[in-house]
PAPAMAR-456084 format. One record per atom (N, C-alpha, C, O): residue number from 0; residue in one letter; atom name; x, y, z. Coordinates in steps of 0.2 Angstrom, whole numbers, plus 5000, padded with zeros to 4 digits. Layout:
<sites>
+-----+--------+-------+------+------+------+
: num : residu : atome :    u :    v :    w :
+-----+--------+-------+------+------+------+
: NUM :      a :    CA :    X :    Y :    Z :
...
+-----+--------+-------+------+------+------+
</sites>
This chain:
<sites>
+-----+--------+-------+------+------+------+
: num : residu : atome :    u :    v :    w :
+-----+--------+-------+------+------+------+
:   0 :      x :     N : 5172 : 6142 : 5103 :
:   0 :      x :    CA : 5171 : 6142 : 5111 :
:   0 :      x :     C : 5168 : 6148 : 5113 :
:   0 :      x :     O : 5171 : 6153 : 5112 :
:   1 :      x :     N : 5160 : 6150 : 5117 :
:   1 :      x :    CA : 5159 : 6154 : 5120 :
:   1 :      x :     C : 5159 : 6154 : 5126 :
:   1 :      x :     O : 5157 : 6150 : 5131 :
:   2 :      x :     N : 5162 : 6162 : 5127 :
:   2 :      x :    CA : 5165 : 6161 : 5136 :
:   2 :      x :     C : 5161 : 6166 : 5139 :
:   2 :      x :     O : 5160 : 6172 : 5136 :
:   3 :      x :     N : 5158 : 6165 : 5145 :
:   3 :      x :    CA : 5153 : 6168 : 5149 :
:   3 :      x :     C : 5156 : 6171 : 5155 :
:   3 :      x :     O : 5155 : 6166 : 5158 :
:   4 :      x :     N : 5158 : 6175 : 5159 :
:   4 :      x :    CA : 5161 : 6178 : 5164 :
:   4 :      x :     C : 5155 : 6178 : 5171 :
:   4 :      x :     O : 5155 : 6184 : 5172 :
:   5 :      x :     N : 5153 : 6175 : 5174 :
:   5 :      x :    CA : 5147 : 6176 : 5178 :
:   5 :      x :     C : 5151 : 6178 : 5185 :
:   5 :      x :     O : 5155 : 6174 : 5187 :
:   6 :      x :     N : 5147 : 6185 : 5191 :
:   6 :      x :    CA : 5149 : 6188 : 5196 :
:   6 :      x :     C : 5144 : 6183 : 5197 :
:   6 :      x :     O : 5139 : 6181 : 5194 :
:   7 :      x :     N : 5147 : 6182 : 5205 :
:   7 :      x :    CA : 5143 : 6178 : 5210 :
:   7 :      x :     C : 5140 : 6181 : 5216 :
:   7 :      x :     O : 5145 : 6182 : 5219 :
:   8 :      x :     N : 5135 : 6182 : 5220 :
:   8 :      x :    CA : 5134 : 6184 : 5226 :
:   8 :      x :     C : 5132 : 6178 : 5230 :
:   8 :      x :     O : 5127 : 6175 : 5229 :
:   9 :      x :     N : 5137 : 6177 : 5236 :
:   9 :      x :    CA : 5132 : 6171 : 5237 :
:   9 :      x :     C : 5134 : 6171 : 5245 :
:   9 :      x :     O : 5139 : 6175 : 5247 :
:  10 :      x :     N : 5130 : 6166 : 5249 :
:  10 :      x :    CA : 5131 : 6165 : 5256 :
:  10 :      x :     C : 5139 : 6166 : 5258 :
:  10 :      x :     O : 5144 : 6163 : 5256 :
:  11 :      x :     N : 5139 : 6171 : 5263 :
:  11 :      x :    CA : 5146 : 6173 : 5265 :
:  11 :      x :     C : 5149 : 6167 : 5270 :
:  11 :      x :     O : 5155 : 6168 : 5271 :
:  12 :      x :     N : 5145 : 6162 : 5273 :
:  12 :      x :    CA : 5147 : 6157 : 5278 :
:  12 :      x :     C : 5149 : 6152 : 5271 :
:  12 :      x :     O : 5152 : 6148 : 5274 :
:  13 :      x :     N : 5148 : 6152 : 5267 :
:  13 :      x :    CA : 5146 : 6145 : 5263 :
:  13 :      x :     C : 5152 : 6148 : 5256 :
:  13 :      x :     O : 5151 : 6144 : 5251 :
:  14 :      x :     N : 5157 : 6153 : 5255 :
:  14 :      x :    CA : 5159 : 6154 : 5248 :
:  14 :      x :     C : 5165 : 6148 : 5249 :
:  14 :      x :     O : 5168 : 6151 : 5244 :
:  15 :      x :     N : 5170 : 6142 : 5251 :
:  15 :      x :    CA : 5172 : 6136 : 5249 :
:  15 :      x :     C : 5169 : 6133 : 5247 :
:  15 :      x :     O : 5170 : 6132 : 5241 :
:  16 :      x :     N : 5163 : 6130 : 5250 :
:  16 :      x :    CA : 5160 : 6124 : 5250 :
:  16 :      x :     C : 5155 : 6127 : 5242 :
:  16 :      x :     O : 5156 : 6123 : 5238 :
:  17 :      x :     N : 5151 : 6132 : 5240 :
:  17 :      x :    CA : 5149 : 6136 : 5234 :
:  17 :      x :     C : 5154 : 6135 : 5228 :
:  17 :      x :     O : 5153 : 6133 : 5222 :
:  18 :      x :     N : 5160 : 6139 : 5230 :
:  18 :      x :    CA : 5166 : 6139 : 5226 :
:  18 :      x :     C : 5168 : 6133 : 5222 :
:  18 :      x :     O : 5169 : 6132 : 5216 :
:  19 :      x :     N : 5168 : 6128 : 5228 :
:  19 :      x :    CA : 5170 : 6119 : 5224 :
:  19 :      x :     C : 5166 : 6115 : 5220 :
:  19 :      x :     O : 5168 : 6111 : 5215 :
:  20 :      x :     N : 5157 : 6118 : 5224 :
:  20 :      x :    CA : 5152 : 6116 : 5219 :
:  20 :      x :     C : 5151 : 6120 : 5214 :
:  20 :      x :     O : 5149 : 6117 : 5209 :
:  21 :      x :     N : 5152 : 6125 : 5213 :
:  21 :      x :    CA : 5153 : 6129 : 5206 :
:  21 :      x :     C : 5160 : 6125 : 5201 :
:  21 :      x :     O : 5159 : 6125 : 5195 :
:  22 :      x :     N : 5165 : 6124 : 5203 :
:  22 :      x :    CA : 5170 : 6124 : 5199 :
:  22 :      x :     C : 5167 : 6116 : 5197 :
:  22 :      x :     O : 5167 : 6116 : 5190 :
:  23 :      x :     N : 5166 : 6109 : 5200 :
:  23 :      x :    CA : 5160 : 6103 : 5199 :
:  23 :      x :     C : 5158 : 6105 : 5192 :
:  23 :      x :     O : 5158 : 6101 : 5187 :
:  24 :      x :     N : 5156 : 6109 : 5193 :
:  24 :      x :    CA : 5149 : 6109 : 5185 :
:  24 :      x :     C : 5151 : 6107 : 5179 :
:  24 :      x :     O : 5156 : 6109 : 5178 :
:  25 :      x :     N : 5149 : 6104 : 5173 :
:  25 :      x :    CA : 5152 : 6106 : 5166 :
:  25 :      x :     C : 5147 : 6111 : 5164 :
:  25 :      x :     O : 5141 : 6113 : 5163 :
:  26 :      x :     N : 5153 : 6112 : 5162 :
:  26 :      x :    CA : 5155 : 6119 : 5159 :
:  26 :      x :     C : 5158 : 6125 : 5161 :
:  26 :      x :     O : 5160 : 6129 : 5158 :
:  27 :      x :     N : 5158 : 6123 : 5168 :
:  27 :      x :    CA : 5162 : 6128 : 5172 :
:  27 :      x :     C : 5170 : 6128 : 5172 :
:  27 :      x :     O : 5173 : 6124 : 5175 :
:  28 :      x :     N : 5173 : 6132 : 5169 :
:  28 :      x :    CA : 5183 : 6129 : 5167 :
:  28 :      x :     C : 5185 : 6132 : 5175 :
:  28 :      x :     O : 5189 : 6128 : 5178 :
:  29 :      x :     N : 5183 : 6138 : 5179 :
:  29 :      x :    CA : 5187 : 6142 : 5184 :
:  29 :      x :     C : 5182 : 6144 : 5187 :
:  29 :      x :     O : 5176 : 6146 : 5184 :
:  30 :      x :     N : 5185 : 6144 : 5196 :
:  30 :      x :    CA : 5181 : 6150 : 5199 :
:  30 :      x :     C : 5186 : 6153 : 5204 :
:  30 :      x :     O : 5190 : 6149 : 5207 :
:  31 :      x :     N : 5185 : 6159 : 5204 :
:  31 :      x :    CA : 5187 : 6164 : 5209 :
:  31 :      x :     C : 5186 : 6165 : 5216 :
:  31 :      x :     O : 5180 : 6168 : 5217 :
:  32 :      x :     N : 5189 : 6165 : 5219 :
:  32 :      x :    CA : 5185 : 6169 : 5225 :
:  32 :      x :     C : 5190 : 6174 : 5225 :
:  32 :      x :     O : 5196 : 6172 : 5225 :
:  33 :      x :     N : 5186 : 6182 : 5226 :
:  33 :      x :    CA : 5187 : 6189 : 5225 :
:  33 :      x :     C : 5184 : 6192 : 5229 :
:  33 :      x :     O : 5179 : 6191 : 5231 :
:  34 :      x :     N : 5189 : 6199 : 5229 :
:  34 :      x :    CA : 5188 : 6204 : 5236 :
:  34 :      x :     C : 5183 : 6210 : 5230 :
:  34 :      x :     O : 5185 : 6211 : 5224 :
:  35 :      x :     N : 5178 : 6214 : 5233 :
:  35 :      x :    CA : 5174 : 6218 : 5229 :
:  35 :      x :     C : 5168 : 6216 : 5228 :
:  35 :      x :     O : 5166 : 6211 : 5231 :
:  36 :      x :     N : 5164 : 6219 : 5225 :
:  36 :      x :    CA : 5156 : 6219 : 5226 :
:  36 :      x :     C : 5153 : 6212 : 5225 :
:  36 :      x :     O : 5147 : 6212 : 5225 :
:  37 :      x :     N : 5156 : 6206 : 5223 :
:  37 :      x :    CA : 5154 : 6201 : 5223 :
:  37 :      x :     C : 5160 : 6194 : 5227 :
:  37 :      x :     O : 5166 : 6195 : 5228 :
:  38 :      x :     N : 5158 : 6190 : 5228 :
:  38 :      x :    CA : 5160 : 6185 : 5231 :
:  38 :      x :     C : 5165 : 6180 : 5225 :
:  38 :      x :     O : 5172 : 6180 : 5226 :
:  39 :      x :     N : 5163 : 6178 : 5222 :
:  39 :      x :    CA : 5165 : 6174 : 5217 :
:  39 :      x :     C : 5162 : 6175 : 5210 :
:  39 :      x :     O : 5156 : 6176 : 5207 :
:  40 :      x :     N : 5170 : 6172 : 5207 :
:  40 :      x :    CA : 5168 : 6174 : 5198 :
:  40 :      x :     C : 5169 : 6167 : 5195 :
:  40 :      x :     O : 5175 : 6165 : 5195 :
:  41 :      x :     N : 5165 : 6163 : 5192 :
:  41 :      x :    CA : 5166 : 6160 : 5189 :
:  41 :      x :     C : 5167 : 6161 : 5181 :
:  41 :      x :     O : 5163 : 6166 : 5179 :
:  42 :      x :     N : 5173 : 6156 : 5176 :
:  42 :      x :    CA : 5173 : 6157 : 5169 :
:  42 :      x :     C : 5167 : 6152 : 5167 :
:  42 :      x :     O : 5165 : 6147 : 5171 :
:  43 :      x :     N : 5163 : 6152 : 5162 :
:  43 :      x :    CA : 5158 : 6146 : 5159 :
:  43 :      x :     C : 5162 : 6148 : 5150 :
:  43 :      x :     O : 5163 : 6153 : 5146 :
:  44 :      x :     N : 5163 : 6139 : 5150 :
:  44 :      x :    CA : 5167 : 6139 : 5142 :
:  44 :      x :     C : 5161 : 6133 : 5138 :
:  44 :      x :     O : 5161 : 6127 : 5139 :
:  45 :      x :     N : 5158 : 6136 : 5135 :
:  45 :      x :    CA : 5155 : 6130 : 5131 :
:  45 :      x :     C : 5155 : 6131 : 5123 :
:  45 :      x :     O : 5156 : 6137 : 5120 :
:  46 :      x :     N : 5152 : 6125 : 5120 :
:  46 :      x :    CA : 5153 : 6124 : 5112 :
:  46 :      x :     C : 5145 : 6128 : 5109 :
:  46 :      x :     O : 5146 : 6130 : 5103 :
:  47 :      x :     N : 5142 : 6129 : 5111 :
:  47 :      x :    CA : 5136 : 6129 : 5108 :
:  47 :      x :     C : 5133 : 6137 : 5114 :
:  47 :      x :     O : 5135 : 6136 : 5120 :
:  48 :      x :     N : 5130 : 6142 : 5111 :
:  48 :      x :    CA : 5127 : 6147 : 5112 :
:  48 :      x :     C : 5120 : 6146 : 5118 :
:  48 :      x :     O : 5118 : 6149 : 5123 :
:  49 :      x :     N : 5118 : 6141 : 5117 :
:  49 :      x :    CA : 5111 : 6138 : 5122 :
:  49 :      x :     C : 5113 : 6134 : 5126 :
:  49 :      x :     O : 5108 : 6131 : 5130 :
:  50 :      x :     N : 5120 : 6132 : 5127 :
:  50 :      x :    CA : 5122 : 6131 : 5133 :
:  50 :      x :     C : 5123 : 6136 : 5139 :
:  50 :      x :     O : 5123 : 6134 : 5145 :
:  51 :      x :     N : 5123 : 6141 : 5137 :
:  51 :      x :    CA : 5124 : 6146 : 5140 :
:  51 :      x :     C : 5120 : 6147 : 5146 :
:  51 :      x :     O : 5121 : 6149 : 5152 :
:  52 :      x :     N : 5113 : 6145 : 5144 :
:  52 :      x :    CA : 5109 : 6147 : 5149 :
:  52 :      x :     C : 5106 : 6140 : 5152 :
:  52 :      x :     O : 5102 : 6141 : 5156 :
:  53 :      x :     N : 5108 : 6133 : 5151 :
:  53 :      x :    CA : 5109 : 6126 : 5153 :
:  53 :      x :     C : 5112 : 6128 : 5159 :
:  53 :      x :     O : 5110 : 6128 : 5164 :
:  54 :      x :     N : 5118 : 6130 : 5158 :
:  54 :      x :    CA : 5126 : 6130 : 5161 :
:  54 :      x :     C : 5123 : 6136 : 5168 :
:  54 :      x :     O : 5120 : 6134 : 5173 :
:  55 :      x :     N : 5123 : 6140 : 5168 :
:  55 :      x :    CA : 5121 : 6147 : 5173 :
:  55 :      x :     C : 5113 : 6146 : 5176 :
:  55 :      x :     O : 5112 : 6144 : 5181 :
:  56 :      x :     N : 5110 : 6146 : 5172 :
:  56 :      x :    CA : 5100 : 6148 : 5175 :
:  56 :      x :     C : 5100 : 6142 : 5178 :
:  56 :      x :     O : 5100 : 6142 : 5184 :
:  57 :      x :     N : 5100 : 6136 : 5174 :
:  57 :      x :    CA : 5100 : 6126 : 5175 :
:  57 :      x :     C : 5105 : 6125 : 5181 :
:  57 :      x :     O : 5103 : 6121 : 5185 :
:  58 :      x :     N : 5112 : 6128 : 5181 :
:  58 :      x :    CA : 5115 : 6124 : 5187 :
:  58 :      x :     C : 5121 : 6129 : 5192 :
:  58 :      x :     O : 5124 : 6128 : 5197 :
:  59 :      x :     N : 5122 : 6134 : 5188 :
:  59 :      x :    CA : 5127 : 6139 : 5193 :
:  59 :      x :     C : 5118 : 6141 : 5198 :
:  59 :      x :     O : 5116 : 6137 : 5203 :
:  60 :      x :     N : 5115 : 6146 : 5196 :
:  60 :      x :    CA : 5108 : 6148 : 5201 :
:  60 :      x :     C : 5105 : 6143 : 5206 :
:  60 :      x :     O : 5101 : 6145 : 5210 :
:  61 :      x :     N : 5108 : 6135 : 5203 :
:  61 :      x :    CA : 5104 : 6133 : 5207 :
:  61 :      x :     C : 5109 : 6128 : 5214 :
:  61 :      x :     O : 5106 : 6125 : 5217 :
:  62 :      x :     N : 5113 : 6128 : 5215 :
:  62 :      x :    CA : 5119 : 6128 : 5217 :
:  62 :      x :     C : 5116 : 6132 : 5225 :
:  62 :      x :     O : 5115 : 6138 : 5224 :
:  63 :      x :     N : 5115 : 6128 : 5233 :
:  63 :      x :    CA : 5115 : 6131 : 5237 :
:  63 :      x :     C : 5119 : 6136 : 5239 :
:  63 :      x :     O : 5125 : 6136 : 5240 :
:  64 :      x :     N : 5116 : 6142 : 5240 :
:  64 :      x :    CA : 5120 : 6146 : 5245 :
:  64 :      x :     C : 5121 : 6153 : 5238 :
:  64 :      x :     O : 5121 : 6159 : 5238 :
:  65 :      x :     N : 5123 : 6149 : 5231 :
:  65 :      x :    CA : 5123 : 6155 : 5228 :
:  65 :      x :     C : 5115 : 6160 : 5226 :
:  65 :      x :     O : 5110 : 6158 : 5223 :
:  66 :      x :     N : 5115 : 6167 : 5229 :
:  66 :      x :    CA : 5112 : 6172 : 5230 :
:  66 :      x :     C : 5108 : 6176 : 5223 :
:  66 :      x :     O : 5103 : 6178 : 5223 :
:  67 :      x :     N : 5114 : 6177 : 5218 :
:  67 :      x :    CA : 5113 : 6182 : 5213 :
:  67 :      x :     C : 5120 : 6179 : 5207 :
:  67 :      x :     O : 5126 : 6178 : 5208 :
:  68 :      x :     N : 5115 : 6181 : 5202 :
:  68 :      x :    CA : 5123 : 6181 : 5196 :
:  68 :      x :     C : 5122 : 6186 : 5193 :
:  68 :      x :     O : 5117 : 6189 : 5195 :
:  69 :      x :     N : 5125 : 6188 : 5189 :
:  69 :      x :    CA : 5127 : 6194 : 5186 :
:  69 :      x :     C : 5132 : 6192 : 5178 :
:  69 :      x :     O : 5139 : 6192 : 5179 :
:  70 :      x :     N : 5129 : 6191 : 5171 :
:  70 :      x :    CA : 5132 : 6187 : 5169 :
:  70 :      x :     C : 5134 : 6191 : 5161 :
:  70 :      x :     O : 5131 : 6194 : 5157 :
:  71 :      x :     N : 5141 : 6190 : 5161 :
:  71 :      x :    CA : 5144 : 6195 : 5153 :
:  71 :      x :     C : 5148 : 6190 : 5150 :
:  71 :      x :     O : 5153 : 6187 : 5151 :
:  72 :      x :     N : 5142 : 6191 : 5143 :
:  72 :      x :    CA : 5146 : 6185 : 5137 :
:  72 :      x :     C : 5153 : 6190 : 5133 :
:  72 :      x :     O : 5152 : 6195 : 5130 :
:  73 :      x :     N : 5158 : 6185 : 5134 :
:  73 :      x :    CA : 5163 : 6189 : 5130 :
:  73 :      x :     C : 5163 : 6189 : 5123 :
:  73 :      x :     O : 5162 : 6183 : 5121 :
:  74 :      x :     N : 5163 : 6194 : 5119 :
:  74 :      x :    CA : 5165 : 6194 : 5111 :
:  74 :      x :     C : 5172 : 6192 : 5107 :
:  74 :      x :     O : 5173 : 6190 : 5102 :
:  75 :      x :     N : 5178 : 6194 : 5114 :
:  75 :      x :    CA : 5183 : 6191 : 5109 :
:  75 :      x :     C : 5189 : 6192 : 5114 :
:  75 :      x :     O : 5189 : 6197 : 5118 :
:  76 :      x :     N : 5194 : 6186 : 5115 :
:  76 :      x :    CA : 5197 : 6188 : 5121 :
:  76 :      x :     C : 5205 : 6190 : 5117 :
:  76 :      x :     O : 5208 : 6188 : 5112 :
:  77 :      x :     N : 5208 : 6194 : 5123 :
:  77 :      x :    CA : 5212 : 6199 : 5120 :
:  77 :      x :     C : 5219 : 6195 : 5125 :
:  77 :      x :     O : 5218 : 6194 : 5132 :
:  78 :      x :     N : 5224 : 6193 : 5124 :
:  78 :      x :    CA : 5231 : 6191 : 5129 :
:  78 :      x :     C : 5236 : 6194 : 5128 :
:  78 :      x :     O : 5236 : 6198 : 5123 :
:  79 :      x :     N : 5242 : 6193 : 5130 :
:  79 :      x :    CA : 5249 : 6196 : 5130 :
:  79 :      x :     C : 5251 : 6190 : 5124 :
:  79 :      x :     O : 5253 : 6191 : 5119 :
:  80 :      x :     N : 5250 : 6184 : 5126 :
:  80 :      x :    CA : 5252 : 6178 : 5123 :
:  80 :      x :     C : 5250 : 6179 : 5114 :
:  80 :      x :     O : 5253 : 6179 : 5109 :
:  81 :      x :     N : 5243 : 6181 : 5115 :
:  81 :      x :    CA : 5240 : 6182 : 5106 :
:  81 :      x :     C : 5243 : 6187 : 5103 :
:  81 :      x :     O : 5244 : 6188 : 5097 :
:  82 :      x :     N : 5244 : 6191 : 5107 :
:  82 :      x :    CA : 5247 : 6197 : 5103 :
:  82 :      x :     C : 5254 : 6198 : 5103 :
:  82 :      x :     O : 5256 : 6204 : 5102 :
:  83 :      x :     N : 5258 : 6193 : 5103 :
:  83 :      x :    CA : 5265 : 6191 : 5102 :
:  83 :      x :     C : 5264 : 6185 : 5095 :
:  83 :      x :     O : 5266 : 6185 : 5090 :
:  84 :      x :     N : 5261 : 6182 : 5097 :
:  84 :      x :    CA : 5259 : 6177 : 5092 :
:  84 :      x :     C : 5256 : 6180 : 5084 :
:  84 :      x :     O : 5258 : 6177 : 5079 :
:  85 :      x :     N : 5253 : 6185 : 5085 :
:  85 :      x :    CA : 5250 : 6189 : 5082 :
:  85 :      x :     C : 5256 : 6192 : 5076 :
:  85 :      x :     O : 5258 : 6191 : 5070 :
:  86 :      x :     N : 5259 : 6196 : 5082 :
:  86 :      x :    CA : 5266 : 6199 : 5079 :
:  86 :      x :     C : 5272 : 6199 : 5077 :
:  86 :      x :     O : 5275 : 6202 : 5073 :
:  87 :      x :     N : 5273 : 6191 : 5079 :
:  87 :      x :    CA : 5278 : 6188 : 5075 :
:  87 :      x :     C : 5277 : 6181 : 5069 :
:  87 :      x :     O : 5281 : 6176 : 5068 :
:  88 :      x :     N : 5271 : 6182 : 5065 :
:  88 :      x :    CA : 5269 : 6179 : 5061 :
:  88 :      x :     C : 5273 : 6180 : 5053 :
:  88 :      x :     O : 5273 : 6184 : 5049 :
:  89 :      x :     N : 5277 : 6176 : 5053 :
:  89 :      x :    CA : 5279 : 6176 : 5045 :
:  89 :      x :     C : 5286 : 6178 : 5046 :
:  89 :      x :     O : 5290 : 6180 : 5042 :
:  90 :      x :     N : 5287 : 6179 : 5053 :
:  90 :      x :    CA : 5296 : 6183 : 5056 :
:  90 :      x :     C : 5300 : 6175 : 5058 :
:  90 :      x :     O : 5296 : 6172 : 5061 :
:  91 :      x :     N : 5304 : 6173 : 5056 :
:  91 :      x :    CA : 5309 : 6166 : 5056 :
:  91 :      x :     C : 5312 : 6169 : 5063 :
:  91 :      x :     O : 5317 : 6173 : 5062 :
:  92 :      x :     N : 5311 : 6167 : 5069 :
:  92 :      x :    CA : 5316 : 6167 : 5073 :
:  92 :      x :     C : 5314 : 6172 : 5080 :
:  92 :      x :     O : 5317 : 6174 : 5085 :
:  93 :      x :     N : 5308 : 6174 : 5077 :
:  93 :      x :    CA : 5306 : 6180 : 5083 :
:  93 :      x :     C : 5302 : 6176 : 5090 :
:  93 :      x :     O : 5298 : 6172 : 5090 :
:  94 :      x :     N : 5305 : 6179 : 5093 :
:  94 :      x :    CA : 5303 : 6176 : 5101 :
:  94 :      x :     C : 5302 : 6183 : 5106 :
:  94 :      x :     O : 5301 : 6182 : 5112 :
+-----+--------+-------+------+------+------+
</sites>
């Protein structure tokens, strides 16, 4: 699974109505609305690397009202969850 992180800037009258149609797309798992230099974050989760640019350039940009993206491919995702998982591998009873 590759996961794309993309910042949003988009019409200030318009970030519900943007938000719901971004979250609509395939490929789009989650969007955010967030306080700070951008409006909304959307997750993009897909199978295949050249979706990346289907999913974002093809249908997040084109999406009335959004302005600009700004978009970061993740290399490896890190949680509290994996790293417990991680740590109690081959331990009978650790929780």
């Amino acid at each position: 699974m590759i996961t794309a992180i993309v910042l949003i800037d988009c019409a200030t009258d318009a970030i519900p109505e943007v938000a719901e149609a971004l979250a609509n797309l395939p490929g789009v798992s989650e969007v955010y609305s967030v306080a700070g230099h951008v409006d909304l974050i959307a997750m993009v989760r897909v199978r295949e690397f050249d979706e990346i640019a289907r999913v974002i350039a093809g249908s997040i940009s084109k999406v009335p009202g959004v302005l600009n993206t700004e978009s970061h491919i993740a290399f490896r995702a890190y949680s509290r969850h994996d790293l417990e998982e991680a740590f109690a591998i081959g331990l009978a009873g650790a929780d």
